[in-house]
N, C-alpha and C positions, 0 to 999 in steps of 0.2 A: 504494500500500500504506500505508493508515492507522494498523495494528497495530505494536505494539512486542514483538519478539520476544525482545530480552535485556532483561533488567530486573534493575534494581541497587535493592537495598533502601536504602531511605530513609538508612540514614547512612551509607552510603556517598557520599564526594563525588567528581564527577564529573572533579575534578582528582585525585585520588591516580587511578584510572585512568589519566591522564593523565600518569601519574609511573614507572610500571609499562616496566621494561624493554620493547623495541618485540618481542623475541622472546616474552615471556607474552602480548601480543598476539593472536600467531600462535596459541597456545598458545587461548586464548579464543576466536579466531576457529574453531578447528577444532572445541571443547568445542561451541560456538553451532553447527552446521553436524551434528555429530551429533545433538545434539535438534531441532535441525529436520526432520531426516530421519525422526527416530525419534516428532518430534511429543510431545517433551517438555520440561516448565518449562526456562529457560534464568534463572537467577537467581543474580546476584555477588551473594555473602554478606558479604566484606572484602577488604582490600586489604592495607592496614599496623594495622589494629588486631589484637591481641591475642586470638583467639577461646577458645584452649585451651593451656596452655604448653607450648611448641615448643623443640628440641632445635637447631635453625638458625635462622639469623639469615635466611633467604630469606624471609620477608616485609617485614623492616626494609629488604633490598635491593633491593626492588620484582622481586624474582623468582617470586613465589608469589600465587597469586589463590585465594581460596575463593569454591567456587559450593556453591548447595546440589543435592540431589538426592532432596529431597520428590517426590514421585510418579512414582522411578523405581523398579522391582522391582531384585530380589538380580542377576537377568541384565544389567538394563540398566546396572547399575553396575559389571558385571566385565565388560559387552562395551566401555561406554566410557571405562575406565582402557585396554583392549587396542587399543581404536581409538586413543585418544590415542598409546600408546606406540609402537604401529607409525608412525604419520600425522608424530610431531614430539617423539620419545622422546630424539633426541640433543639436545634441549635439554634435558633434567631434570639436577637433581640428584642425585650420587651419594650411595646411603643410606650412612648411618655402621655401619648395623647389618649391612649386609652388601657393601657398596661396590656393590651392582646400581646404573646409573642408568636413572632413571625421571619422568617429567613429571605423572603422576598416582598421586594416592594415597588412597584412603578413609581417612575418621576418620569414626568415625560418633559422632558430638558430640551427639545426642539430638537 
């Protein structure tokens, strides 16, 4: 298999991955494994940079990955926040806005 199916945008380095708690991992490994299935982009957006300003420190902790989800429709985005949360949801973070914990979460950043 010569194809690269996760792909990390260019400024992202390959060590802040490498820095990333081993549970966001998991957390990556299952996001990668839903677009596989589903036969969509699979794309790390950041790791510890700063994309939009955040109300947690879970990126600074290496708790938190952003991917993007350009060429996924409104379903494929709420089947896999659901897929995720079911598959490895006891690892998220609890919201401050309503104490639910959750391992994904849209922000739709343009």
């Amino acid at each position: 298999m010569n194809e690269i199916f996760l792909k990390i945008n260019q400024d992202v380095l390959v060590t802040e991955l490498q820095q990333v708690r081993p549970d966001m991992l998991l957390v990556l490994a299952y996001f990668s494994m839903f677009c596989w299935e589903k036969k969509l982009p699979c794309i790390v957006t950041s790791v510890f940079e700063e994309v939009f300003e955040r109300s947690t420190e879970t990126h600074k902790e290496g708790r938190a990955v952003d991917v993007s989800v350009k060429g996924f429709g409104p379903k494929d985005i709420g089947d896999c926040i659901d897929y995720l949360n079911k598959n490895v949801g006891h690892l998220g973070a609890y919201s401050s806005s309503d104490n639910k914990q959750r391992v994904a979460i849209y922000h739709n950043v343009g």
